[in-house]
C-alpha positions as CSV (number, residue, x, y, z in Angstrom):
1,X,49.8,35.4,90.2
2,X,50.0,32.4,93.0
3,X,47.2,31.7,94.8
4,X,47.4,30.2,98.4
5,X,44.1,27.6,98.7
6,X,43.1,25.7,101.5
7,X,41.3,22.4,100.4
8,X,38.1,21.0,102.0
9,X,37.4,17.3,101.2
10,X,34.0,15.7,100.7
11,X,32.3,18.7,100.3
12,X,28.1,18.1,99.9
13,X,28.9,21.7,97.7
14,X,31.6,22.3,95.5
15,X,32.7,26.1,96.4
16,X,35.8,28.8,96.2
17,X,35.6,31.5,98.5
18,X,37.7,34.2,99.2
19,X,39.6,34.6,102.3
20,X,40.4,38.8,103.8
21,X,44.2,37.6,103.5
22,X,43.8,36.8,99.9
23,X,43.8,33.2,100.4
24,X,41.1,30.9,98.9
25,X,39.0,27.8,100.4
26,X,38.0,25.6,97.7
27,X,35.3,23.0,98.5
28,X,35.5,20.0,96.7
29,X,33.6,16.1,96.5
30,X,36.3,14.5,94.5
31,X,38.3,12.3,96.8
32,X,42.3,12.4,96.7
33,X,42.9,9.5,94.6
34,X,44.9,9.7,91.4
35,X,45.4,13.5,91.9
36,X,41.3,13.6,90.6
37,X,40.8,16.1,94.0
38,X,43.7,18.1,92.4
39,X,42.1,18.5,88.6
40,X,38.8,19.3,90.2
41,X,40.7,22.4,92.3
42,X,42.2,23.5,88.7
43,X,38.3,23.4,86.8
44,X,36.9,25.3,89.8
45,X,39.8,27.8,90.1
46,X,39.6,27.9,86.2
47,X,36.1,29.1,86.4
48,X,36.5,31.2,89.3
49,X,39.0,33.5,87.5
50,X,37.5,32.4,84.5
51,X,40.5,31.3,82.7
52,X,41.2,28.4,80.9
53,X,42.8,25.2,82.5
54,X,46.1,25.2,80.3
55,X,46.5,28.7,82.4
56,X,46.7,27.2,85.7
57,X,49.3,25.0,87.3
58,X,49.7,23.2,91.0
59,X,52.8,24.6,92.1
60,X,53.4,23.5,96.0
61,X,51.3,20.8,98.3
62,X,50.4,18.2,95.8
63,X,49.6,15.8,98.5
64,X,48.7,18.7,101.4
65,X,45.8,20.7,102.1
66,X,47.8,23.6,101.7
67,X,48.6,24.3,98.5
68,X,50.0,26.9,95.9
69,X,48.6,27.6,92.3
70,X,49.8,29.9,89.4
71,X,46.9,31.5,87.3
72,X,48.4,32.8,84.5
């Protein structure tokens, strides 16, 4: 399934919530460097749907706000 998420930087709270369109806001602290914002979307997303990492991939808007992930 792909997963449209809408990234908040600098978060005080690390969060995922659930949008009425589907979509998902994840809240996150880790800055953008090194794609470290990007592996800290997949460990929360991975414990949302409570799947392991492996299962989900970055698939659109590595460098965006707006971006698209595959849970598998």
């Amino acid at each position: 399934m792909r997963i449209n998420v809408q990234v908040k930087l600098g978060s005080k709270k690390e969060s995922v919530e659930r949008q009425s369109d589907g979509s998902l806001i994840v809240r996150v602290n880790a800055p953008p460097v090194e794609g470290r914002a990007n592996e800290r979307i997949i460990e929360l997303l991975s414990d949302y749907f409570d799947s392991p990492k492996s299962k989900i991939s970055l698939i659109q808007g590595a460098k965006s706000k707006k971006k698209v992930f595959e849970v598998l």
